[in-house]
Wavefront OBJ file of the C-alpha trace (Angstrom):
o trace
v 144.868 122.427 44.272
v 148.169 122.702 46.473
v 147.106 123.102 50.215
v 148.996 126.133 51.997
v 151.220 124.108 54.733
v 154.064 126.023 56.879
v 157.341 126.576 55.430
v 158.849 123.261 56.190
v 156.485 121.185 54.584
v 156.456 123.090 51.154
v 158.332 120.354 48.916
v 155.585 117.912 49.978
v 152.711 118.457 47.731
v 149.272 117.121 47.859
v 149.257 116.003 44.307
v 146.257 117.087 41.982
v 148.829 118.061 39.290
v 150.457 116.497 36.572
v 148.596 113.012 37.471
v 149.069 113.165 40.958
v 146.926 110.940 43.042
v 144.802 113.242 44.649
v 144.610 113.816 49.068
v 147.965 112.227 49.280
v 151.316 113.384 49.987
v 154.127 112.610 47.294
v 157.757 114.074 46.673
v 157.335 115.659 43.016
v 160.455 115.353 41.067
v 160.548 116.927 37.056
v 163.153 115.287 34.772
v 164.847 116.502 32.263
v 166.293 114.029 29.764
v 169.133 114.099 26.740
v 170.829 111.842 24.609
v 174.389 111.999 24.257
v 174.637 115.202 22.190
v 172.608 117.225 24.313
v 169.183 116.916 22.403
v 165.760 116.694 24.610
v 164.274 113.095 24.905
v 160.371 113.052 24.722
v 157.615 110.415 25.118
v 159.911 107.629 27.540
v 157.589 105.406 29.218
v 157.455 104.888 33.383
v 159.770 101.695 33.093
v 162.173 103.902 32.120
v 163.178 105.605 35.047
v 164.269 104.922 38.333
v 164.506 107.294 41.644
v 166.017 106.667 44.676
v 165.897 108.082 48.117
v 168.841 107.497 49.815
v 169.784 105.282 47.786
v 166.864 103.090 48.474
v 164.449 103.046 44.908
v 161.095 104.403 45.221
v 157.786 102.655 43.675
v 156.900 105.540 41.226
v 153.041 106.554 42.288
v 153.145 109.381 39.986
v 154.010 110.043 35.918
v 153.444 112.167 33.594
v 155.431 112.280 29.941
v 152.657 114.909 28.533
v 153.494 119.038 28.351
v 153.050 120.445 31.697
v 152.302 124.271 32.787
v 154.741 126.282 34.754
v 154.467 129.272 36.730
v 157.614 130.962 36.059
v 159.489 134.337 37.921
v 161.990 135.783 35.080
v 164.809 137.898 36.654
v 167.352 140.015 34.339
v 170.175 141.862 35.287
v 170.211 145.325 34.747
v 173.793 146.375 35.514
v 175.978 148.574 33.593
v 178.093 146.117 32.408
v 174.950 144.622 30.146
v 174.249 148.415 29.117
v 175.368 147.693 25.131
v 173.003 144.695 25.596
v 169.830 145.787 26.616
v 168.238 145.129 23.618
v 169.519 141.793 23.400
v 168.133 140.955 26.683
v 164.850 141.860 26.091
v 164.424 140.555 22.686
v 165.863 136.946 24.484
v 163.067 137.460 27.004
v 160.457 137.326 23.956
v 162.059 134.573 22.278
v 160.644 132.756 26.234
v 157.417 134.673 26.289
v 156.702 133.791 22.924
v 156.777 129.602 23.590
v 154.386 130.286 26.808
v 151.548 127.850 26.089
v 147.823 127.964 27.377
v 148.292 127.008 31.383
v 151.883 128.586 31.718
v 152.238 132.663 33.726
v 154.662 134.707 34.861
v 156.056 137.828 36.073
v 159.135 139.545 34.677
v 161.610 141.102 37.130
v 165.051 143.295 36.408
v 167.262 143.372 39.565
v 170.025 147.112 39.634
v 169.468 149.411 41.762
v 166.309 147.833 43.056
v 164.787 144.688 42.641
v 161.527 145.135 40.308
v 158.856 142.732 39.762
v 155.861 143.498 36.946
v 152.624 142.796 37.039
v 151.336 142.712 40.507
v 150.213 138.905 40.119
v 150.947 136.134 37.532
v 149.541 136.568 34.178
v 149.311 134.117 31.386
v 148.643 137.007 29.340
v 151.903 137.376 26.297
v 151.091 141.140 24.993
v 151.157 142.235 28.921
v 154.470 140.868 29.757
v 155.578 141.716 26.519
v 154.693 145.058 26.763
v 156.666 145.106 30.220
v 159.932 144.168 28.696
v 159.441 147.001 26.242
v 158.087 149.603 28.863
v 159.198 148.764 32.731
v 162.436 147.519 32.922
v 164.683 149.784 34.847
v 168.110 151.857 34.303
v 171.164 150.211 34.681
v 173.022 149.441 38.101
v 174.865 147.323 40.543
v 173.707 143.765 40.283
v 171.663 142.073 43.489
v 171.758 138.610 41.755
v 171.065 136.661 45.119
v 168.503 139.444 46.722
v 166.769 138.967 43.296
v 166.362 134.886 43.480
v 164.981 135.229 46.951
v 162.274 137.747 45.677
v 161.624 135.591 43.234
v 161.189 132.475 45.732
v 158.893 134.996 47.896
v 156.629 135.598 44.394
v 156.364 131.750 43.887
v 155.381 131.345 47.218
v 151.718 130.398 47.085
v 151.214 129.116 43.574
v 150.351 126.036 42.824
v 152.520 123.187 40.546
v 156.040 123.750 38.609
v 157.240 126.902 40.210
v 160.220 128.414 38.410
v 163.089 131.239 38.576
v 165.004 131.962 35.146
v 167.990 134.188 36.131
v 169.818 135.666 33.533
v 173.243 138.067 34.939
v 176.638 138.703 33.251
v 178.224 139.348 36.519
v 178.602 138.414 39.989
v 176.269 139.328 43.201
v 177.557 142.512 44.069
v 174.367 144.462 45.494
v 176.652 147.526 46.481
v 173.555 148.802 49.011
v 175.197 148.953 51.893
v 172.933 146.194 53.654
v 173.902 143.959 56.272
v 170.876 141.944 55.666
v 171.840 140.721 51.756
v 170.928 137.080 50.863
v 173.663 134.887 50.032
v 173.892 132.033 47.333
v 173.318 129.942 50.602
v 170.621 131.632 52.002
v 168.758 131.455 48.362
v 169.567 127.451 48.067
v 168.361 126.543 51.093
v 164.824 128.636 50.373
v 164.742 126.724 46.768
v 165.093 123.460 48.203
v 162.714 123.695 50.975
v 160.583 125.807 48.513
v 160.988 123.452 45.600
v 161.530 125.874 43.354
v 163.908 125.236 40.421
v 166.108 127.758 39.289
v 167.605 127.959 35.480
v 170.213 130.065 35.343
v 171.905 131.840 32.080
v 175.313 133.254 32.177
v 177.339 135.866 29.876
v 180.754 135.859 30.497
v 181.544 139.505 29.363
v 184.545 141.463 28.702
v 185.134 143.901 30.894
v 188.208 146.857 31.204
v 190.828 146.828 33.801
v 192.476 150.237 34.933
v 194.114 152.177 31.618
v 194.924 156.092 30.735
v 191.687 157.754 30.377
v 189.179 155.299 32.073
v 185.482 157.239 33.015
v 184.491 156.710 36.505
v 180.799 158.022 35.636
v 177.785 156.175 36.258
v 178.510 153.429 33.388
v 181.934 153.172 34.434
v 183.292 149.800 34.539
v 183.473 147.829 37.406
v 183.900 144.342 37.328
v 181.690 141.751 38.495
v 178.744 143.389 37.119
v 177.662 146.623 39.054
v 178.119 150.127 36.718
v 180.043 148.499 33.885
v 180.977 150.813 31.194
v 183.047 150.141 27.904
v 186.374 150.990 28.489
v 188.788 153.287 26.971
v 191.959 153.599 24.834
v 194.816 151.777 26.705
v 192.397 149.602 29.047
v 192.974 146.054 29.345
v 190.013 143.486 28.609
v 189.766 140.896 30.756
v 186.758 137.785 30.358
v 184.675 138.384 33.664
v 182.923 135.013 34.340
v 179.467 135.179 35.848
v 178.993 134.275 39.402
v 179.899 130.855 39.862
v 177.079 129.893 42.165
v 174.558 130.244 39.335
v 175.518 126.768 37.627
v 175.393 125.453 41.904
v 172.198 126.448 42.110
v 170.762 125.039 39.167
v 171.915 121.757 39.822
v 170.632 121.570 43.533
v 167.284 122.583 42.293
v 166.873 120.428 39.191
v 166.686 123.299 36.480
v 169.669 124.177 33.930
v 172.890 126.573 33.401
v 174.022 127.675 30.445
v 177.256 129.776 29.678
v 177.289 132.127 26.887
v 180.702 133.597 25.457
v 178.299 135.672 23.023
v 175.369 138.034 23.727
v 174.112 137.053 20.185
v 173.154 133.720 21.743
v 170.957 134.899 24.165
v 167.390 134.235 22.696
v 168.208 130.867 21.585
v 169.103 129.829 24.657
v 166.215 131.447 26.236
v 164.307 129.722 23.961
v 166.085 126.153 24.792
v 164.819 127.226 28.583
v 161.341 127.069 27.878
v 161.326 123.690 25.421
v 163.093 122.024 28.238
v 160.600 123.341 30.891
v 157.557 121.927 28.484
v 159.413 118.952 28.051
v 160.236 117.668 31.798
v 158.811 114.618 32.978
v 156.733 114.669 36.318
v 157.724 111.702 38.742
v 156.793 111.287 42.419
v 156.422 109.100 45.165
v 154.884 108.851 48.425
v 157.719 108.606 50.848
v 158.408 106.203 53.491
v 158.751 108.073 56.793
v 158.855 111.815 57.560
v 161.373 112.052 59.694
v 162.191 115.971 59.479
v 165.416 115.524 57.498
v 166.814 116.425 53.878
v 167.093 113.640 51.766
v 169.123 112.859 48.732
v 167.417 111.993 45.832
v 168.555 110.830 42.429
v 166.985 109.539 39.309
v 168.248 107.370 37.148
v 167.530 106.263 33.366
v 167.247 102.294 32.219
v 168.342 102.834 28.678
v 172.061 103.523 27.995
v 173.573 107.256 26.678
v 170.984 109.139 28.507
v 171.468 111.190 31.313
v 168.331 113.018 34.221
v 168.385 116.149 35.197
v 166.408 116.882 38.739
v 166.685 118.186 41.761
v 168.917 116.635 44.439
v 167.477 116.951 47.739
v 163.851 117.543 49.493
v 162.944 117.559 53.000
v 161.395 114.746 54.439
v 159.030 116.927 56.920
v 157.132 116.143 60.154
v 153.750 116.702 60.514
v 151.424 115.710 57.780
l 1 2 3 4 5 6 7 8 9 10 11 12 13 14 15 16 17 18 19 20 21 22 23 24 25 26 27 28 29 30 31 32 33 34 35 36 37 38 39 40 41 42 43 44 45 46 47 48 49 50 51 52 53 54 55 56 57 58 59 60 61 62 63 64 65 66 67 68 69 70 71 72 73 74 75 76 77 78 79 80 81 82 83 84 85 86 87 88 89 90 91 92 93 94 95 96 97 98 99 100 101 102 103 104 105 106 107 108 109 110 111 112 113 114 115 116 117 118 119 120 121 122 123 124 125 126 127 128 129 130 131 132 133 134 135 136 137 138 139 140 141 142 143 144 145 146 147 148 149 150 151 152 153 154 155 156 157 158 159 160 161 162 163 164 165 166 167 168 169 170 171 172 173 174 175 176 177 178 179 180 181 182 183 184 185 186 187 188 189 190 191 192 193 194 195 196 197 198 199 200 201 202 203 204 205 206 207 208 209 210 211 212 213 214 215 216 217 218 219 220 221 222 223 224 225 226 227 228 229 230 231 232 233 234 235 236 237 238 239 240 241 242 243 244 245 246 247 248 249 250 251 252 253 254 255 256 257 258 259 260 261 262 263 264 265 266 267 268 269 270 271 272 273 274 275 276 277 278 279 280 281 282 283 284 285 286 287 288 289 290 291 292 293 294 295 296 297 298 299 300 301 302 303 304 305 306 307 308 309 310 311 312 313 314 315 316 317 318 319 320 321
């Protein structure tokens, strides 16, 4: 069971998880690992990998190559820009709620006009959340891509092991609320890291309209960057909008994954792909050498040539334990 410490020592976990030797504290660190072409690497032994902090390597105390359970916050973006692809969406969201195993929960969230969160607590339960894809997720509207992450850190707060944010958004983070007080890709970063939350993120790059003879400016009119995106008109331009380019940022800070997609049709494989990487990570950790209040870098590397580690790059060494 994960203790409840303040804010700053959240990424230091007393480790009864995933092997973890129990009353102590240790960094955690999950691994993902592919060969060459991209394809997930199961069942490598300890010897195998290597992690540094600071550049100094760390005596593993911790390993675990076996499937471990994740509690995971699922945001999708609602904006009018996705409209044509609701369905899509939610039938991607099914592809992940299907592969849940025994041990994983979540919550499902849409993020428009509000930011929406269903059930009230984590469930592990797979005909609740998918009857909340099919029955709660909201109209379309602008799209609060970095207010929704930080809910989703908030919801994560006090559970215990893997803790996990898929965001899925074809746009950028255009909230369009008039709030002073919107989080940033910055604000959200920091929270993940000091949080240890990992964040996969899923782009579409979509085609949106520019300004032609004719073009609707009612609620599903287009705007780009996500927000009320509509579907053009006769004369308008397309033009690729790329999604925000802080998703594939955050991912990589926090150890989780980005993929682009040029095609909605894609969409529940990749979904899919999220949640046979997350039941395929490896759990390191070790216990570190001083706590001297600072964020450290971290990196782990693999013994055996043509494959590459995916984890998070940073914790914070905290004061106090």
């Amino acid at each position: 069971m994960r203790l409840v410490v303040p804010l700053a020592l959240a990424l230091l976990l007393p480790l009864q998880q995933a092997q973890f030797k129990s009353g102590a504290y240790t960094v955690a660190v999950y691994a993902t690992v592919a060969d060459e072409a991209g394809r997930l690497v199961p069942n490598l032994q300890q010897d195998a990998f290597d992690v540094y902090d600071n550049g100094k390597r760390q005596p593993l105390t911790t390993f675990a190559n076996d499937i471990q359970p994740i509690t995971v916050v699922m945001m999708l973006d609602r904006s009018g820009s996705m409209y044509r692809n609701f369905g899509l969406v939610q039938r991607a969201a099914q592809a992940f709620i299907e592969r849940m195993i025994p041990g994983d929960k979540a919550r499902v969230g849409s993020f428009a006009a509000r930011i929406q969160l269903d059930p009230r607590g984590f469930t592990g339960d797979r005909g609740e959340l998918l009857d909340i894809l099919r029955t709660e997720l909201q109209e379309a509207g602008p799209t609060p891509l970095w207010n929704a992450v930080n809910v989703g850190i908030t919801a994560l707060l006090h559970e215990q092991g893997r803790r996990v944010i898929v965001v899925f958004t074809d746009g950028i983070d255009r909230p369009m609320n008039g709030s002073g007080n919107n989080a940033s890709l910055r604000d959200v970063m920091r929270r993940a890291q000091q949080e240890d939350v990992m964040v996969y993120a899923i782009g579409l790059a979509s085609q949106q309209f520019g300004p032609g003879p004719g073009r609707g400016r009612g609620p599903t009119a287009a705007t780009p960057g996500g927000g009320f995106g509509g579907f053009g008109s006769f004369g308008s331009k397309p033009e690729v909008q790329k999604p925000d380019p802080g998703l594939p940022r955050i991912a990589a800070e926090t150890g989780g994954g980005y993929f682009e997609l040029t095609r909605a049709n894609d969409l529940a494989a990749t979904f899919a792909r999220v949640a046979d990487e997350l039941h395929h990570q490896y759990a390191l950790g070790f216990e570190p050498a001083k706590l001297d209040g600072k964020t450290h870098k971290l990196e782990v590397r693999l013994t055996a040539r043509g494959l590459t580690a995916r984890a998070r790059k940073s914790y914070v060494a905290a004061r106090g334990n």
